[in-house]
N, C-alpha and C positions, 0 to 999 in steps of 0.2 A: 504494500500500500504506500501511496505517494502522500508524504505531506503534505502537497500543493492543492489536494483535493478537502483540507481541511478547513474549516473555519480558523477565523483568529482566536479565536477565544479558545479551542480544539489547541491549535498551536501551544498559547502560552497555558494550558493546561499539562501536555507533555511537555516544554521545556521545564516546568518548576518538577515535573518528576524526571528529567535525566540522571540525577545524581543521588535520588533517592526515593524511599519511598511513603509516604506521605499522605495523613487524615484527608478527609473532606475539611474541617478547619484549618488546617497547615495550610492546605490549598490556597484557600480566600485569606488569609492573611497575609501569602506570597504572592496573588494576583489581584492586584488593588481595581483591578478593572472591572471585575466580575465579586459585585458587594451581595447580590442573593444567594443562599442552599439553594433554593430551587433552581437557579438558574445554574447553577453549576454541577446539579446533580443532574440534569438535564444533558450536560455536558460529559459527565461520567459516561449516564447511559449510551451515550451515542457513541462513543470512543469503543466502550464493552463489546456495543454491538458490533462495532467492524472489526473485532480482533484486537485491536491495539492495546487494550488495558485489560489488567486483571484486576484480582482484589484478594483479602485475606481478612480473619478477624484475629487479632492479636490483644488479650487482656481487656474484652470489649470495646476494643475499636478496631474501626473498618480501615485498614490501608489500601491504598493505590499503588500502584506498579505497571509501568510499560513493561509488556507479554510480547511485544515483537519488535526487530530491528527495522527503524525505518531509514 
């Protein structure tokens, strides 16, 4: 899958997870752009759906993780 097919907001969703891996609040606090849950959970969803992201529950939280090399 090609980056260039993603939204911006898609975009800086996986850049703030390149280097780690990271709540839905780490998220919005590292993407000052994107200030809703829903709107970024929105975002999750649509990433999940094309393969790109995965997730985990660790200690009662949900983390995020890029699942494939783009």
């Amino acid at each position: 899958m090609k980056t260039k097919r993603l939204s911006s907001e898609q975009k800086l969703v996986l850049e703030a997870l390149q280097k780690e891996h990271l709540t839905s609040s780490q998220l919005l606090k590292k993407i000052k752009s994107i200030s809703l849950i829903l709107v970024l959970y929105s975002i999750l969803d649509d990433l999940k759906n094309k393969g790109i992201l995965g997730s985990y529950m660790k200690q009662d939280l949900k983390y995020h993780y890029i699942s494939m090399n783009l």
